[in-house]
Legacy VTK file of the C-alpha trace (Angstrom):
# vtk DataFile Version 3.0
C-alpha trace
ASCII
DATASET POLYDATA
POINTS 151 float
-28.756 -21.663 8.300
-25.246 -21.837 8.812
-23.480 -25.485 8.437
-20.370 -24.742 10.785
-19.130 -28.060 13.148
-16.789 -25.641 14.958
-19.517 -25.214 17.945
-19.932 -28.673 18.298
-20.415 -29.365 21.864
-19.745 -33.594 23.295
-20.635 -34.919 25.888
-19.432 -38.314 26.901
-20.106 -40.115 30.560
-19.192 -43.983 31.469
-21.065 -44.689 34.383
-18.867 -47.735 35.681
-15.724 -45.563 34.800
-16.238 -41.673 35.576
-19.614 -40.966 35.666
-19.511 -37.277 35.411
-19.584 -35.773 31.641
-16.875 -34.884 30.099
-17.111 -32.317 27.504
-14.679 -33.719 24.442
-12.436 -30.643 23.465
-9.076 -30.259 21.141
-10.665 -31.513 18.471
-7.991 -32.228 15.256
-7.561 -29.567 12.320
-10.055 -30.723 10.073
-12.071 -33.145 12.017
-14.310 -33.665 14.686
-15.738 -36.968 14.565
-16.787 -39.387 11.668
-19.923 -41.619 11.182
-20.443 -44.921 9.171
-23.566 -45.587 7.082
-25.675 -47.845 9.297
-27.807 -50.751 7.649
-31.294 -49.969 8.406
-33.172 -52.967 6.847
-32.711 -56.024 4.701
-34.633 -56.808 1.798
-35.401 -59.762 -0.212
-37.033 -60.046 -3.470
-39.080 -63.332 -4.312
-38.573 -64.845 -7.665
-42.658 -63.822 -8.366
-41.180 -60.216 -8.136
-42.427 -59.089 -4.588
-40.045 -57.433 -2.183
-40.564 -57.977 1.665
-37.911 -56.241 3.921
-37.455 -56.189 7.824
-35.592 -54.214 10.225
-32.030 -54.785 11.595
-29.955 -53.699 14.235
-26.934 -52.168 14.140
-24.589 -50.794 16.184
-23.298 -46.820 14.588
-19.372 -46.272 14.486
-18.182 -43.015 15.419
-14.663 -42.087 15.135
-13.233 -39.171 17.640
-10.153 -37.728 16.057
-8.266 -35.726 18.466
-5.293 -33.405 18.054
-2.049 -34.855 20.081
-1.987 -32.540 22.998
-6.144 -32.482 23.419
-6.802 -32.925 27.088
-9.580 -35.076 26.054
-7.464 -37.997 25.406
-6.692 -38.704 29.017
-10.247 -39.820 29.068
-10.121 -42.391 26.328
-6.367 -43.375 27.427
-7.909 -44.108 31.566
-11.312 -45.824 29.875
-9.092 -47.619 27.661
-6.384 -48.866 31.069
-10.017 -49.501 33.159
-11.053 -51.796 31.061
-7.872 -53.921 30.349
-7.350 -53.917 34.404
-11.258 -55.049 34.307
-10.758 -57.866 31.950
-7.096 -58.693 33.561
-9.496 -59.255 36.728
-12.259 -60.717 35.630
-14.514 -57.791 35.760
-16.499 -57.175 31.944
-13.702 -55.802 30.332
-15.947 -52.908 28.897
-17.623 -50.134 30.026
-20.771 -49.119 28.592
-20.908 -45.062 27.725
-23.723 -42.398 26.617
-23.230 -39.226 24.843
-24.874 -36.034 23.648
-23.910 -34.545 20.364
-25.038 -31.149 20.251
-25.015 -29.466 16.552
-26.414 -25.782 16.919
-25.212 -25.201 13.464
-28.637 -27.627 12.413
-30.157 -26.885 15.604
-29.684 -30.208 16.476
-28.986 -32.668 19.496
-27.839 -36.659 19.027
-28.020 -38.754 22.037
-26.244 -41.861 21.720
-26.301 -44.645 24.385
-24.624 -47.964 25.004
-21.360 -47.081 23.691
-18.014 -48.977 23.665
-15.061 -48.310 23.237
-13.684 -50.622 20.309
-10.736 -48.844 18.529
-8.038 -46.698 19.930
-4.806 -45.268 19.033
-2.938 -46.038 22.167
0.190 -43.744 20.960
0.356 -40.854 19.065
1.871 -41.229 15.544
5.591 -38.761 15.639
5.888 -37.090 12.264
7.541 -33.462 12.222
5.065 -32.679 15.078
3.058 -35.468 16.584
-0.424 -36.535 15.068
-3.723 -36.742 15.733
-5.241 -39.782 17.373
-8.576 -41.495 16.711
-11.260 -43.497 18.765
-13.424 -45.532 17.896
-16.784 -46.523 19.643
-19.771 -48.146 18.702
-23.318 -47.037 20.002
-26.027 -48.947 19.525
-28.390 -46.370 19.494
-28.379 -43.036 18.114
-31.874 -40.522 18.509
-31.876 -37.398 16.586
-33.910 -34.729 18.470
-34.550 -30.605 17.705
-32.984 -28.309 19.432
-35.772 -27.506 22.564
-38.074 -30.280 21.304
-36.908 -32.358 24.128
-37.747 -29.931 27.079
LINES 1 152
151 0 1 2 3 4 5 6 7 8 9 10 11 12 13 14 15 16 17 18 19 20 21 22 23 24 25 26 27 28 29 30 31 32 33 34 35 36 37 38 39 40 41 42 43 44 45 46 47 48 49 50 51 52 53 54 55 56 57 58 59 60 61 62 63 64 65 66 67 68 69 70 71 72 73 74 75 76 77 78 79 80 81 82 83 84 85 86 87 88 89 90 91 92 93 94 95 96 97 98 99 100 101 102 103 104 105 106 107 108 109 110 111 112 113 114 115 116 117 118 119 120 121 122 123 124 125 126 127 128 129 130 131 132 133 134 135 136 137 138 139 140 141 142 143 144 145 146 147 148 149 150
């Protein structure tokens, strides 16, 4: 098995925004994307020594990092002007996204859904040449599936 990212395909749609997927490409030197551990469950120990636990809900960060001149920034630069423009008019300010991750390295295929945008670089930083930008969005759920399990 081979543990390459560099045929990482993403897919990202906003429905209330562009509703057509838009494949995420000029990805930055050393990085695609990053992930936060998620807290899955919270436990609680009585004093007699027994531990009872339930489930939580989170929402999973991921973190796009893009090299300066990707073409995939105009997308998260016109999502990010929609929804100030939608706030500025009263409209809900965000718009909810979905998105495939497909990992054919692992054989594998995320699909995230009810994503927002939260964090975004709105300017590239200018060093010798211009840097990589990063954003942020938070899905709040996140399904792992095989590669042609889902067919």
């Amino acid at each position: 098995m081979d543990i390459t990212s560099a045929n990482a395909v993403i897919l990202l749609t906003v429905p209330l925004f562009l509703p057509v997927p838009q494949q995420l490409q000029g990805f930055s030197v050393d990085n695609i994307y990053d992930t936060e551990d998620v807290v899955v469950a919270e436990t609680l120990m009585g004093v007699d020594g027994n531990l009872s636990g339930g489930t939580v809900f989170m929402p999973t960060p991921q973190t796009f990092t893009l090299q300066a001149d990707s073409v995939s920034i105009d997308f998260f630069e016109g999502l990010d002007a929609a929804q100030q423009a939608s706030a500025r008019l009263g409209g809900p300010g965000v718009f909810p996204m979905f998105g495939v991750v497909t990992l054919t390295s692992v054989g594998k295929t995320y699909t995230m859904s009810n994503g927002i945008l939260t964090r975004t670089k709105r300017l590239p930083d200018a060093h010798k040449v211009l840097q990589p930008r990063k954003f942020q969005v938070m899905w709040q759920t996140v399904i792992a599936v095989p590669i042609g399990a889902a067919g």
